[in-house]
LODOMAR-281821 format. One line per field, with one value per residue (C-alpha): residue in three letters; x, y, z; residue number from 1. Coordinates in nm, 3 decimals, decimal comma. Each point is the difference from the previous one (the first is absolute). Layout:
N
aa [ALA_...]
px [X_...]
py [Y_...]
pz [Z_...]
i [NUM_...]
This chain:
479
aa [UNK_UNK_UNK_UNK_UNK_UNK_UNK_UNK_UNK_UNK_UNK_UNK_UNK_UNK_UNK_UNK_UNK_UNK_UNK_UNK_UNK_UNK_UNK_UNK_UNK_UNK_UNK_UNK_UNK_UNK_UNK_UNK_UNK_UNK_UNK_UNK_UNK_UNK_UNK_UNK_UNK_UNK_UNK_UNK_UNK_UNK_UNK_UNK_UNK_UNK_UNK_UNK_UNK_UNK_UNK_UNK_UNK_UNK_UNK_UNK_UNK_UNK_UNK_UNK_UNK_UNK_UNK_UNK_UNK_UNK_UNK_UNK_UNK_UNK_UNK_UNK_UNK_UNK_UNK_UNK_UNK_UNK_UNK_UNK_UNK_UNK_UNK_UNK_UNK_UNK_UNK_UNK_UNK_UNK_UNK_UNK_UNK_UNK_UNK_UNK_UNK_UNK_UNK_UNK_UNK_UNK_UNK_UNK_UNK_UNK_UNK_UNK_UNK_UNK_UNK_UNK_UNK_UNK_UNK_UNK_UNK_UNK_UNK_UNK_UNK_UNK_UNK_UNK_UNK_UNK_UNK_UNK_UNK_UNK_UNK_UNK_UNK_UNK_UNK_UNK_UNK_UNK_UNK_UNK_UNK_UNK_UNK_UNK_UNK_UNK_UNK_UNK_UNK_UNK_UNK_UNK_UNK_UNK_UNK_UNK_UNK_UNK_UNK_UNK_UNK_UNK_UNK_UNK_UNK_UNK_UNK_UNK_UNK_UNK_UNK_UNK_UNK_UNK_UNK_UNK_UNK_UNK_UNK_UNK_UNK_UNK_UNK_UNK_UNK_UNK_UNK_UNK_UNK_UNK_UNK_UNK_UNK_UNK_UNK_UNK_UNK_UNK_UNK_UNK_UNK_UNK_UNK_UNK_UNK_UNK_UNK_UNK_UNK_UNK_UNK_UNK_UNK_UNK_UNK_UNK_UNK_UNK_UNK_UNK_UNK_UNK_UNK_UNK_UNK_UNK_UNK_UNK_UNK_UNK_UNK_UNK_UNK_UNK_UNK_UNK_UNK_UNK_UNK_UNK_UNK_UNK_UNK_UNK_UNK_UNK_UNK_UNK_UNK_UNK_UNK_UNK_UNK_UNK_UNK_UNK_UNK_UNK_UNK_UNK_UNK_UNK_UNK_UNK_UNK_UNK_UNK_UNK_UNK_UNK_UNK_UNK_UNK_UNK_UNK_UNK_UNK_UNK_UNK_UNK_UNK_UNK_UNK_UNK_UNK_UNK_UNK_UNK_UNK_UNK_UNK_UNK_UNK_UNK_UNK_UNK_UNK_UNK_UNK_UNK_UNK_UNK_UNK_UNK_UNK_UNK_UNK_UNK_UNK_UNK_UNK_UNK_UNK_UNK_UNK_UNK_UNK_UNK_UNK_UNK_UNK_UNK_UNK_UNK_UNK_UNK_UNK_UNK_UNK_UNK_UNK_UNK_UNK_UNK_UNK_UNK_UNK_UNK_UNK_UNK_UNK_UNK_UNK_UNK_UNK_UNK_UNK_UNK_UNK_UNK_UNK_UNK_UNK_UNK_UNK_UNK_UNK_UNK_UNK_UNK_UNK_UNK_UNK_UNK_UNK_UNK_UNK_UNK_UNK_UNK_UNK_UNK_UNK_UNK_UNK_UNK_UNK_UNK_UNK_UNK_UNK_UNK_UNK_UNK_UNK_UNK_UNK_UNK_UNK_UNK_UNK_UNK_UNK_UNK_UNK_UNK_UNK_UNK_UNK_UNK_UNK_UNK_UNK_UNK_UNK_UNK_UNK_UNK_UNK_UNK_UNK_UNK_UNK_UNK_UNK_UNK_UNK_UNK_UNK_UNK_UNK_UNK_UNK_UNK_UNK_UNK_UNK_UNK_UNK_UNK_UNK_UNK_UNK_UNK_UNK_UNK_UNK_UNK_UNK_UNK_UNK_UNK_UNK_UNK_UNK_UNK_UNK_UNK_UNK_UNK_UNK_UNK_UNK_UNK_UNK_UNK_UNK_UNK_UNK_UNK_UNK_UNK_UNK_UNK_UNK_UNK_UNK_UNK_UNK_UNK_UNK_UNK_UNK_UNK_UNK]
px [9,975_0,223_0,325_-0,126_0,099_-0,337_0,071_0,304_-0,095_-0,284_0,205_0,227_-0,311_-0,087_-0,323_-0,133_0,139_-0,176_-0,306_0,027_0,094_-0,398_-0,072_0,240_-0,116_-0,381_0,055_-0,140_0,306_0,199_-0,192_-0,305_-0,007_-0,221_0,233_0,314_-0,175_-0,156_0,378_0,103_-0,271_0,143_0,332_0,010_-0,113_0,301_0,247_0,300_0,070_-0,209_0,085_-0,276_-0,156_-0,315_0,240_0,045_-0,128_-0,256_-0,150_0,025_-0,178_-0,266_-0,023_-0,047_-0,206_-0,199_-0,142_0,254_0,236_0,351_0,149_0,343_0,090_-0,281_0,124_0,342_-0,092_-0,196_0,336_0,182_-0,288_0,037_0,367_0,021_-0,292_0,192_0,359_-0,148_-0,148_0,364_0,077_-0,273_0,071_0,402_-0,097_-0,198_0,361_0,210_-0,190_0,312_-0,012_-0,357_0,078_0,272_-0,312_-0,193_0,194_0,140_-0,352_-0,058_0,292_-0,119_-0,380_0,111_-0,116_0,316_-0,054_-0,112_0,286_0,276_-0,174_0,025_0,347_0,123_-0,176_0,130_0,355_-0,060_-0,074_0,292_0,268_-0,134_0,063_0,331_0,097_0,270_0,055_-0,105_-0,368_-0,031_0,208_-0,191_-0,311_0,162_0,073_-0,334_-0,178_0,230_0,023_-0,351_-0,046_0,256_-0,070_-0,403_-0,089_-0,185_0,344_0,093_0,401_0,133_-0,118_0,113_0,323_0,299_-0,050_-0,280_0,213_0,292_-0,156_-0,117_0,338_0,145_-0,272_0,098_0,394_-0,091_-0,191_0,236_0,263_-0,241_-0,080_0,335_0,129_-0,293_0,024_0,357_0,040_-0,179_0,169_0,307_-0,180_-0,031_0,340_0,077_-0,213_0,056_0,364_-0,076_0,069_-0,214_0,063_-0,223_0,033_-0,002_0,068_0,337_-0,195_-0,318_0,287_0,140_-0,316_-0,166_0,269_-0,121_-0,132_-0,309_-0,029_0,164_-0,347_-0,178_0,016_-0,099_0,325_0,193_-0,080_0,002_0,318_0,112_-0,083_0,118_0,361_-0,022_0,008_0,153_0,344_0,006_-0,207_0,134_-0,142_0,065_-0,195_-0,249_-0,052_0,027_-0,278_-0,239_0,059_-0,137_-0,309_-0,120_0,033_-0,176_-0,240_-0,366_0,160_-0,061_-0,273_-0,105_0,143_0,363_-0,036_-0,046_0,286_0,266_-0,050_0,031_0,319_0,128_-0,179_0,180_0,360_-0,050_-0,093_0,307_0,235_-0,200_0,090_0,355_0,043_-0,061_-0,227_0,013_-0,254_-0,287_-0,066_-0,029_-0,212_-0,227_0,042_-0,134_-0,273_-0,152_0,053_-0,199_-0,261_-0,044_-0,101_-0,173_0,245_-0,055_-0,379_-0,193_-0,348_-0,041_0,226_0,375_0,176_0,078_0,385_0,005_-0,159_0,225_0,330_-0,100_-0,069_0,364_0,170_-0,205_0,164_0,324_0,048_-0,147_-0,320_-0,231_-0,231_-0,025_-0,043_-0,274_-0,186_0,053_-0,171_-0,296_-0,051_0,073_-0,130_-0,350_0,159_0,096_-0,270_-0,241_0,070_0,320_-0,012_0,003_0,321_0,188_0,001_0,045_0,349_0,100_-0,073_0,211_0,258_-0,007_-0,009_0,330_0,203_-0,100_0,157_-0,291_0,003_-0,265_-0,237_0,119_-0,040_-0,380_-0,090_0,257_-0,108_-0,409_0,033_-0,237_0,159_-0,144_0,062_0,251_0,177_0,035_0,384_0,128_-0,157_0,148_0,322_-0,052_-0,141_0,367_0,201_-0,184_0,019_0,422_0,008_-0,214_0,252_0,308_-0,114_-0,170_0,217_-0,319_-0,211_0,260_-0,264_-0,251_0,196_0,122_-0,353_-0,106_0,309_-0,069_-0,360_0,012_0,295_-0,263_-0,242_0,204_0,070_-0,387_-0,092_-0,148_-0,056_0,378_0,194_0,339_0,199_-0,169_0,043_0,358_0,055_-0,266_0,235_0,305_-0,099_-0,103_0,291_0,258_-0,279_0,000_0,378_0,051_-0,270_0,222_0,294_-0,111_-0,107_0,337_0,205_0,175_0,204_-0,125_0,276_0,010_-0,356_0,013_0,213_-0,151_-0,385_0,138_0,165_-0,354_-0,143_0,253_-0,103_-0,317_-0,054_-0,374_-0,181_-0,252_0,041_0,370_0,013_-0,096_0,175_0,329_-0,074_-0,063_0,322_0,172_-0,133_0,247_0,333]
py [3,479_0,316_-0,221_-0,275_-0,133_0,079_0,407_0,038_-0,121_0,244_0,319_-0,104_0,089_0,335_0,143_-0,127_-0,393_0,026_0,116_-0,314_-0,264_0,074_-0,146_-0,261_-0,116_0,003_-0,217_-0,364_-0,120_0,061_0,091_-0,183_0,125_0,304_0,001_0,083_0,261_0,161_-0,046_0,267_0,211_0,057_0,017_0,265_0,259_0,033_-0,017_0,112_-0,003_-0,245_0,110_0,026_-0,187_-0,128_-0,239_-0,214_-0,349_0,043_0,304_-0,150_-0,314_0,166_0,219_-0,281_-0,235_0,194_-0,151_-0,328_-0,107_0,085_-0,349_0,027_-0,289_0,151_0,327_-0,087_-0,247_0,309_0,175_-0,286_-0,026_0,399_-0,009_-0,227_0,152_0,359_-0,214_-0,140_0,333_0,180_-0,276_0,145_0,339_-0,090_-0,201_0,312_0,174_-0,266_-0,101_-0,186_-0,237_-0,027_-0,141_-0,208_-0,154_-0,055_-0,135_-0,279_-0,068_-0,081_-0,238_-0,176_-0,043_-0,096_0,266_-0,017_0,156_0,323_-0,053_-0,040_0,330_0,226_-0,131_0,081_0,359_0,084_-0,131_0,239_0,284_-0,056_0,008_0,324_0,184_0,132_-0,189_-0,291_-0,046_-0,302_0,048_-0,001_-0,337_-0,153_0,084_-0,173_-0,304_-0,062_0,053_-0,199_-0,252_-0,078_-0,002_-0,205_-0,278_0,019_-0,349_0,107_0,154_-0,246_0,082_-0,204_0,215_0,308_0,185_0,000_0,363_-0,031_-0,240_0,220_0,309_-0,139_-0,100_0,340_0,143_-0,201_0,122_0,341_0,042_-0,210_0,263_0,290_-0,066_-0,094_0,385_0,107_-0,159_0,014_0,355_0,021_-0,247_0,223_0,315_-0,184_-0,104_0,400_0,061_-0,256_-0,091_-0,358_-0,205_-0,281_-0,277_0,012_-0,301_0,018_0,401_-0,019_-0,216_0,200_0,317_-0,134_-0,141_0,341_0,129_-0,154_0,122_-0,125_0,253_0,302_0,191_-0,120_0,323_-0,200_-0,231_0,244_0,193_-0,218_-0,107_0,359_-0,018_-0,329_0,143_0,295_-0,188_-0,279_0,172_0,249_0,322_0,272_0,307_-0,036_-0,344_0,203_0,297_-0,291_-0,198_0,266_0,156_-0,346_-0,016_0,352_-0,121_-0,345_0,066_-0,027_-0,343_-0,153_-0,034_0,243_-0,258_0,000_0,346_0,051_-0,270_0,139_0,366_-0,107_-0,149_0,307_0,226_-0,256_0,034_0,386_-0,002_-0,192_0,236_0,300_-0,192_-0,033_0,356_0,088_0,231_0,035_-0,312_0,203_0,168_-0,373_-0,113_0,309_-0,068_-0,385_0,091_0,219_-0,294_-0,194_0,229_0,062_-0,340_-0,033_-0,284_0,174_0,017_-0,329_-0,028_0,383_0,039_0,103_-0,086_0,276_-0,112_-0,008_0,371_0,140_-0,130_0,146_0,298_-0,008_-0,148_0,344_0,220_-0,129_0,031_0,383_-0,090_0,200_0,108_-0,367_-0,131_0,244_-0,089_-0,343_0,029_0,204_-0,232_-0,378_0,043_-0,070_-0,373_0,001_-0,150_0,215_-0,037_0,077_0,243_0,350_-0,045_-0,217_0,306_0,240_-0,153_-0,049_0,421_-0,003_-0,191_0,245_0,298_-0,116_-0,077_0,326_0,155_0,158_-0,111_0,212_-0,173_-0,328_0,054_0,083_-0,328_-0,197_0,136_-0,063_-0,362_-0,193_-0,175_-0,278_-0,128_-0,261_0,228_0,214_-0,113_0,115_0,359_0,027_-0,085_0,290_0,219_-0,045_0,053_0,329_0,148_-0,066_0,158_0,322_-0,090_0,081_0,300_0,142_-0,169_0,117_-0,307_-0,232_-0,078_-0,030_-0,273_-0,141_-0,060_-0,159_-0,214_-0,120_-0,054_-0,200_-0,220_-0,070_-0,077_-0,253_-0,186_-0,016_-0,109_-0,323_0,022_0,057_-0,287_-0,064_0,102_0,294_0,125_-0,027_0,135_0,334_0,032_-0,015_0,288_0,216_-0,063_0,083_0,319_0,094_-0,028_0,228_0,254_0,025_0,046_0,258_0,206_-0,110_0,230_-0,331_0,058_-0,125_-0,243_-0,176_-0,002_-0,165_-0,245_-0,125_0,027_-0,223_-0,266_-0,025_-0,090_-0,226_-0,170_0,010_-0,208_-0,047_0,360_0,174_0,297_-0,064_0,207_0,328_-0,048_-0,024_0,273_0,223_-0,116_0,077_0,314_0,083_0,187]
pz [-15,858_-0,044_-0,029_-0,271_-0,290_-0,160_0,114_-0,120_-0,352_0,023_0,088_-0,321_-0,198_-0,177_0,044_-0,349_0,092_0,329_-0,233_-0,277_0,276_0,105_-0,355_0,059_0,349_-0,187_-0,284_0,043_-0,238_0,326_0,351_0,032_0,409_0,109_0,305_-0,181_-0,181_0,322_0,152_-0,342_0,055_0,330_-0,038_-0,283_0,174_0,204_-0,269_-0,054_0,397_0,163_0,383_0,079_0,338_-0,191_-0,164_0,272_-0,035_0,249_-0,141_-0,387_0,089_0,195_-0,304_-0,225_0,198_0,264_0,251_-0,052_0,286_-0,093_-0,220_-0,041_-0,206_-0,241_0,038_-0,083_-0,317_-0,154_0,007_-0,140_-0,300_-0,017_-0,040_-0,257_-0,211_0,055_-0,148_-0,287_-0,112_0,083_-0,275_-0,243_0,042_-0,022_-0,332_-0,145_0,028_-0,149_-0,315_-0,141_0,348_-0,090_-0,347_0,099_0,291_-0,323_-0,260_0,322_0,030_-0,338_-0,017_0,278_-0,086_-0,379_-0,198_-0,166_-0,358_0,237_0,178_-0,241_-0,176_0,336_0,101_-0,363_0,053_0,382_-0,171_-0,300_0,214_0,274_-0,283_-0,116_0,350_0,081_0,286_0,023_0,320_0,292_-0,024_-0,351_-0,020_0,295_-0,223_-0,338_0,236_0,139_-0,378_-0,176_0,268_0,033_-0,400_-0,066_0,302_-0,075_-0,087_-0,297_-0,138_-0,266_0,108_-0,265_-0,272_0,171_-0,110_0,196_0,055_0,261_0,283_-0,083_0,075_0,350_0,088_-0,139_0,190_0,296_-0,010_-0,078_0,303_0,261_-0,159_0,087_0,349_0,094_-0,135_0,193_0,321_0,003_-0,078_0,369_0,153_-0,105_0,155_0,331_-0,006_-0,004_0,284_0,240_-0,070_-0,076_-0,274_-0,166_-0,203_-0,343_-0,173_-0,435_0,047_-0,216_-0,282_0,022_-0,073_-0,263_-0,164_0,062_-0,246_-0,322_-0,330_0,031_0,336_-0,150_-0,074_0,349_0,241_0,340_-0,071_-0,069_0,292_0,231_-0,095_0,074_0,331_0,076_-0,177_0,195_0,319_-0,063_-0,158_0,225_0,068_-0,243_-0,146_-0,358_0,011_0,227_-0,277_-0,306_0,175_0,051_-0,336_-0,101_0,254_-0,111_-0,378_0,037_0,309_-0,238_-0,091_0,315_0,208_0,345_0,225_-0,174_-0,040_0,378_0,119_-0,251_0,087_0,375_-0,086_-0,135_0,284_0,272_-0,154_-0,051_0,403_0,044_-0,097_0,140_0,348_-0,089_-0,049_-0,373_-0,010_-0,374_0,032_0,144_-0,309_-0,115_0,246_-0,021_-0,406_-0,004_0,221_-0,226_-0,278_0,247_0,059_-0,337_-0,097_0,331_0,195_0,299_0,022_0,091_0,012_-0,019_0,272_0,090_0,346_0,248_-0,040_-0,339_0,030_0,212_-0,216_-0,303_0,205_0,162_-0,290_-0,237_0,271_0,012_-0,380_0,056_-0,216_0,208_-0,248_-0,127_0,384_0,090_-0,286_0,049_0,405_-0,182_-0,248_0,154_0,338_-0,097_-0,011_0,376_0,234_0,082_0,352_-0,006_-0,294_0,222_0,212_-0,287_-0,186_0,286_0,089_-0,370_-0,029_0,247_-0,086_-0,375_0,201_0,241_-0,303_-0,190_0,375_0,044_0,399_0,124_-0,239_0,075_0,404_-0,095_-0,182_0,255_0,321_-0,095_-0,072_0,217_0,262_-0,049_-0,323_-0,115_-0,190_0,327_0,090_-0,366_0,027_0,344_-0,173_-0,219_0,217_0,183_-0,296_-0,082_0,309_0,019_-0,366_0,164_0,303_-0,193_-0,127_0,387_0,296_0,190_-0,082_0,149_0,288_-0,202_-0,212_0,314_0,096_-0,301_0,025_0,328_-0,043_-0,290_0,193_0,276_-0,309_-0,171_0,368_0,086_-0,373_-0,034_-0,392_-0,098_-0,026_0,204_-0,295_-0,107_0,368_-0,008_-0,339_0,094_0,377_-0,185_-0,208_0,269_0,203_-0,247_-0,090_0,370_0,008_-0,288_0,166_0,318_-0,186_-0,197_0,331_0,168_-0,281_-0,072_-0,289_-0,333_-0,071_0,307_-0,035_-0,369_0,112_0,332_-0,116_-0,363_0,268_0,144_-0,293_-0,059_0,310_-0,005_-0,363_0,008_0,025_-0,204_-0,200_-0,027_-0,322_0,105_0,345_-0,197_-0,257_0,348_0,117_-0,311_-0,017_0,288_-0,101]
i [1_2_3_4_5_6_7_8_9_10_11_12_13_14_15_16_17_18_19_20_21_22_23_24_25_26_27_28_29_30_31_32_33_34_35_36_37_38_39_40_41_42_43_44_45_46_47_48_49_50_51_52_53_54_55_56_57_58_59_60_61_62_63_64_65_66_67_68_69_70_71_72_73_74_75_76_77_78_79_80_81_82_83_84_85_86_87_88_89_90_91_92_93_94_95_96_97_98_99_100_101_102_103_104_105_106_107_108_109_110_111_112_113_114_115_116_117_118_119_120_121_122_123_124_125_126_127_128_129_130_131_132_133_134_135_136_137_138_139_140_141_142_143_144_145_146_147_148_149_150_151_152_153_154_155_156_157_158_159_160_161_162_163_164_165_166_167_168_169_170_171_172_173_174_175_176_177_178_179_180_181_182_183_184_185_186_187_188_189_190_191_192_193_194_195_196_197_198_199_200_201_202_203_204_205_206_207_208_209_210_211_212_213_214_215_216_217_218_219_220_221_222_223_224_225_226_227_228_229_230_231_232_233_234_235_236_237_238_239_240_241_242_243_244_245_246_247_248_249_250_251_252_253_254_255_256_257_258_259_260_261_262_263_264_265_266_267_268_269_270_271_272_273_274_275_276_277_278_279_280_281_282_283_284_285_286_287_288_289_290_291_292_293_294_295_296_297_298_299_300_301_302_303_304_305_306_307_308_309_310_311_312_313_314_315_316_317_318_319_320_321_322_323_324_325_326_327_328_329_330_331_332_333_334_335_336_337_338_339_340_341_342_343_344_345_346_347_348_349_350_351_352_353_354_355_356_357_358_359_360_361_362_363_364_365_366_367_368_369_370_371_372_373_374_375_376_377_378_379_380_381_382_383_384_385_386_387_388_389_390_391_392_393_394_395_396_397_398_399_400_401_402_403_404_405_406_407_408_409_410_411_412_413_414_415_416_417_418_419_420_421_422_423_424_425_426_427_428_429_430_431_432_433_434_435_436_437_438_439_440_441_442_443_444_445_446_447_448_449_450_451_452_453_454_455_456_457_458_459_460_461_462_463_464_465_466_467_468_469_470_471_472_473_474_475_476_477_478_479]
């Protein structure tokens, strides 16, 4: 059973859901089978993991019905009956969140059973209520639609008595949204065109533009900044639309909702990152400046937790704009939203990544050299562990065998690995090689200009490599 539909629904559950799905599973309104509820009892005790063997089918059915020969078309249809009880209370619980989608389920309900004076009443209300929140943006539209849409079209609604007012503020409804998703969508569209180097064709894009500069837009923040980004894309990348469009975000982001929040600040984060890899490095402090905007209103945490990656940049991106004091508060402070079992080496390498940039190396070869060997993560501290011990190299020519060795050994690594992929292979071997090269030459007594010029031709050559940015800062470090 360990690879089920029904388990993996069950290890999305907190401890207290696991506890009120009991309830759920026990109320005749919706499980009406002792089985299923035997089949719960069972199951919870093994929560969050379930690996364990006693999970097998097998053992399950002989745990529910001793003494009974082994039925798998039984077996397999209490799952089924399971499963869908364990959906529709996911819907309950999702419900219990999302009052307003709870409302909307109501006042539809109404409407269709004809209660329509109750109706009418809550659809004014909901209507009354979304016009006095902030937001202007898709959802908020798509809301106004479906209201005013099923009001209007009821076939108690005497139409003909109606104002004009009502259709025209479905259609205006309807326009205003097509105009919102199409700045929205686009403006991503337009981000993938950056990345990939392709182009698409977006149909309406020039209207929705120049309907998206009227009047009756001029105090709605989620046009106006999506417009921004499309602009900024679209007319080519340049700073001073860059600086003018955040300027705006950081002004207007409590207008719009978490999810625009979160896209928009990723636009600016992914054009900052741009220009770090083309070689301004003014852009780091920009990078390391929108993720705090991010943190701060909490775009990078989801369900209570934050990604390893997105970890480690804000860890790099805190160093490289010499916030240390910032970044090691940041590791004490966020890594309780790491995985738990993950947690210990995540923030071992990320220590070690604050104390390499601080140059204190020693340090740095103590969090890099412990990492376990096993871990995914295990190839990157290697990395490190290289790069600190060629800056302790350059200052004591006697460790060149000792970096030689962990050159060498994390070559035969890379060939033998299964995990890394073709491409991340060639970009780790180019690195080394050019590091190895530069290692050599340094012990040869080659002279630093010759050396300069025929380690940067390498990395001309050699276009795909990781850690490019400190191998040329190295090699530009040369007189």
């Amino acid at each position: 059973m360990q690879d089920t539909k029904i388990i993996k629904l069950l290890q999305s559950l907190s401890e207290e859901e696991v506890r009120r799905l009991g309830k759920f599973v026990r109320s005749p309104f919706y499980n009406y089978t002792g089985a299923i509820v035997q089949l719960y009892e069972h199951l919870k005790k093994y929560h969050p993991g379930f690996d364990s063997k006693k999970l097998e089918k097998e053992k399950v059915w002989k745990k529910l019905f001793p003494g009974e020969p082994f039925n798998d078309n039984k077996y397999w249809n209490l799952c089924f009956n399971f499963g869908k009880l364990l959906e529709k209370f996911l819907v309950a619980i999702h419900l219990e969140l999302q009052p307003k989608e709870e409302k909307k389920i109501l006042i539809k309900t109404l409407g269709q059973r004809n209660v329509y004076e109750s109706f009418k009443k809550e659809t004014n209300v909901y209507i009354q209520n979304l016009d006095a929140e902030p937001y202007r943006d898709s959802e908020y539209y798509a809301d106004k639609i479906q209201l005013n849409s099923d009001y209007y079209f009821h076939p108690m609604t005497q139409k003909l008595t109606l104002k004009d007012d009502a259709l025209l503020e479905l259609m205006d409804s309807i326009d205003n949204r097509f105009i919102l998703m199409k700045l929205r969508i686009g403006s991503e569209f337009k981000n993938r065109e950056q990345i990939l180097s392709k182009k698409y064709g977006l149909r309406f894009m020039d209207m929705v533009m120049q309907e998206s500069m009227d009047d009756s837009f001029s105090k709605n923040a989620t046009v106006g900044i999506y417009r921004y980004v499309y602009d900024l894309y679209e007319k080519g990348e340049g700073h001073e639309a860059y600086f003018q469009f955040k300027t705006v975000f950081e002004k207007s982001i409590q207008e719009l909702r978490r999810w625009d929040q979160s896209m928009v600040a990723t636009q600016l984060f992914n054009y900052a990152v741009r220009q770090i890899n083309s070689g301004n490095e003014m852009f780091y402090k920009e990078a390391f400046e929108l993720n705090k905007v991010r943190l701060n209103n909490g775009l990078l945490i989801e369900n209570n937790r934050i990604s390893e990656a997105a970890f480690g940049n804000i860890v790099v991106l805190g160093c490289r704009a010499e916030e240390y004091d910032w970044t090691f508060k940041f590791i004490e402070e966020y890594q309780q939203y790491l995985e738990e079992g993950t947690r210990e080496n995540v923030v071992s390498l990320n220590i070690g990544l604050w104390h390499f940039n601080q140059n204190n190396f020693e340090k740095a070869y103590q969090y890099f050299s412990e990492f376990p060997y096993f871990h995914f993560y295990q190839p990157r501290a290697r990395m490190n562990l290289i790069r600190t011990v060629f800056e302790q190299f350059l200052k004591d020519k006697s460790l060149f065998d000792v970096l030689m060795s962990q050159i060498e050994s994390f070559e035969k690594f890379i060939y033998r690995s299964d995990v890394l992929t073709a491409d991340l292979k060639k970009y780790d071997l180019n690195f080394l090689a050019i590091l190895k090269k530069f290692t050599k030459d340094i012990i040869a007594g080659i002279s630093q200009m010759s050396m300069k010029e025929s380690l940067i031709n390498e990395l001309t050559l050699k276009k795909h490599i990781v850690g490019k940015d400190w191998l040329l800062k190295k090699i530009n470090d040369l007189n």
